[in-house]
Wavefront OBJ file of the C-alpha trace (Angstrom):
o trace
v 130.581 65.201 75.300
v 130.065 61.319 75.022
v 127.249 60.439 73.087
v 125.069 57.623 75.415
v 125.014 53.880 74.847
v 122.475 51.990 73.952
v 121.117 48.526 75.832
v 122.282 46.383 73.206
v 126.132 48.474 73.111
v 126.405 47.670 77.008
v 125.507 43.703 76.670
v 127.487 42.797 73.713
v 130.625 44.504 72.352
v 130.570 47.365 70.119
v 130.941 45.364 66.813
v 128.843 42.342 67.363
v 126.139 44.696 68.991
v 126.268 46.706 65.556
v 126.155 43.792 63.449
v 123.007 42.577 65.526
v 121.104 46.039 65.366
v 121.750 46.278 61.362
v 120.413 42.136 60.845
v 117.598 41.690 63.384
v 115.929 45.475 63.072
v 114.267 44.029 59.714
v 115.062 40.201 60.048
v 113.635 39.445 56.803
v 115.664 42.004 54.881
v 118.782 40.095 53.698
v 122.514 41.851 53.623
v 125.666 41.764 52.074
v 128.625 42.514 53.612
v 129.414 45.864 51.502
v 126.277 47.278 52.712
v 126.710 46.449 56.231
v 130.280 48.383 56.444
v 128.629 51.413 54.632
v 126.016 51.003 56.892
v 128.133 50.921 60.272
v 131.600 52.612 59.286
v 133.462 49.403 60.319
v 136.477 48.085 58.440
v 136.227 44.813 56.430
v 138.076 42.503 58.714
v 136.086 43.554 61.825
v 132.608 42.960 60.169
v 133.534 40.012 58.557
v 135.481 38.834 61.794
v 132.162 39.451 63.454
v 129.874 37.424 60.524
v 132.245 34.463 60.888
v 131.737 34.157 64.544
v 127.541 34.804 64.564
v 127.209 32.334 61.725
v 129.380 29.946 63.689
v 127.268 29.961 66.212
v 123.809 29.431 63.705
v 122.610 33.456 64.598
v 123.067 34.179 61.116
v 122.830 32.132 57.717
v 124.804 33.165 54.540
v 124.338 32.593 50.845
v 126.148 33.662 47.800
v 125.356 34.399 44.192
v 128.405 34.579 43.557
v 129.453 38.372 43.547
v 127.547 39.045 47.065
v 127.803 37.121 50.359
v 124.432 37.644 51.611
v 123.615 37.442 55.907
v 120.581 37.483 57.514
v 118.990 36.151 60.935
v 118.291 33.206 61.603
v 114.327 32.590 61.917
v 115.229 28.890 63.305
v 117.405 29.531 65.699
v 116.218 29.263 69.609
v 117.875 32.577 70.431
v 116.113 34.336 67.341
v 113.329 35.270 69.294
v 114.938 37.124 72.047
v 117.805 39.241 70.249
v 115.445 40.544 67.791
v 113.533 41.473 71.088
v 116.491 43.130 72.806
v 117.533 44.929 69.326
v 113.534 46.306 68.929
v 113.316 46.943 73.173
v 116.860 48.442 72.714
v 115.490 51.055 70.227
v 112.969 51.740 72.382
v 114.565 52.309 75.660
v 116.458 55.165 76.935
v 120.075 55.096 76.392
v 122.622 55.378 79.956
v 125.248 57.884 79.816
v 128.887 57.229 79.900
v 129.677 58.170 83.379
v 126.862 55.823 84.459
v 128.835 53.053 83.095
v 132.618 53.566 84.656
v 134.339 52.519 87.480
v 134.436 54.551 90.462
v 137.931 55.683 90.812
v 139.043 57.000 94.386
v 140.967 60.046 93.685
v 143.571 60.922 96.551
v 144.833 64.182 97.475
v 147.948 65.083 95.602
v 151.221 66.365 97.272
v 152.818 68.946 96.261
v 156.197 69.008 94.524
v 158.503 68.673 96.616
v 156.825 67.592 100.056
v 157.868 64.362 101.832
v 155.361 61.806 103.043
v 155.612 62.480 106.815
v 154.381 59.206 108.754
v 153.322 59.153 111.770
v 154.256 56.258 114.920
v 151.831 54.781 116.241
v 150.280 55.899 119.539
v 151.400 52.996 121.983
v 154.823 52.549 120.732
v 157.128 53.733 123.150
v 159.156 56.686 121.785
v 162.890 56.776 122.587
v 164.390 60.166 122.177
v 168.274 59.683 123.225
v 169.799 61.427 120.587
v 172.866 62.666 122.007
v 173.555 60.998 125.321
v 176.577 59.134 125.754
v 176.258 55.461 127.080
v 178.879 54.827 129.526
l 1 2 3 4 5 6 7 8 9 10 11 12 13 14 15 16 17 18 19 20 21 22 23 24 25 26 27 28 29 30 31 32 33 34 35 36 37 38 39 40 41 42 43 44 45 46 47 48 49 50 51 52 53 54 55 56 57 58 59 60 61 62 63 64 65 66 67 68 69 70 71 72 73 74 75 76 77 78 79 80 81 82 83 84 85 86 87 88 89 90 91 92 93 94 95 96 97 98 99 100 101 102 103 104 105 106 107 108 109 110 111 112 113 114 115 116 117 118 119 120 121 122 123 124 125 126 127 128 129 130 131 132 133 134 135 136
C-alpha cells in the first residue's frame, strides 16, 4: 500500500519539500548538511543540489566554521512567514492518498488474441454488393 502525501509533498517536489519540513519545523535550530541526509535518507548531491537552489533564492542562509556548512531559514525573507506556515499547517492537516492524486486513465476493453477489429460502414453510405457479376 502507498503511504499518503503530505500538503507540503504535493506543492513542492519531494526533495525541496523535505528540505523545507526539516529547516522551517524549528526555524531557529540551525543544520548541517550531514544531519539533514541522516535526517531524510537523501544522497549528498540531491540535498546539497536542493541547498544550492533555496539559498539562491535567499530561503535559506549558510555559514561555515569550517568543518560544518551550517543552513537555516531565513527570518528576513518575505516568503519566511508563509512556508514555515504551510510546513506547521502541513503537519497538521490530513494527508490525501495516492489514488486521489493520479490521472484518470480510461481503460478500454481488451480484445482477445487473435480477434480482428471488425468496423462497421456507416449507415447512409450506399452499400454495393456486386461481387461476382460480370459487367458486359
Amino acid at each position: 500500500m502507498k503511504p499518503k502525501r503530505t500538503i507540503l509533498e504535493i506543492l513542492f517536489p519531494k526533495v525541496r519539500a523535505e528540505v523545507l519540513r526539516l529547516l522551517f519545523t524549528t526555524p531557529q535550530k540551525q543544520r548541517y548538511v550531514r544531519e539533514l541526509i541522516r535526517l531524510s535518507g537523501l544522497a549528498l548531491c540531491t540535498i546539497q543540489d536542493e541547498l544550492r537552489k533555496l539559498s539562491a533564492m535567499g530561503i535559506l542562509t549558510s555559514w561555515s566554521d569550517g568543518y560544518h556548512r551550517f543552513y537555516s531559514a531565513n527570518r528576513h525573507h518575505p516568503l519566511f512567514s508563509d512556508l514555515l506556515h504551510i510546513v506547521q499547517l502541513s503537519a497538521r492537516l490530513p494527508r490525501t492518498k495516492y489514488s486521489a492524486l493520479d490521472r484518470r486513465r480510461y481503460l478500454r476493453p481488451r480484445r482477445r488474441r487473435g480477434q480482428r477489429r471488425i468496423g462497421s460502414l456507416p449507415s447512409d453510405r450506399l452499400v454495393k454488393w456486386h461481387l461476382f457479376s460480370r459487367s458486359k
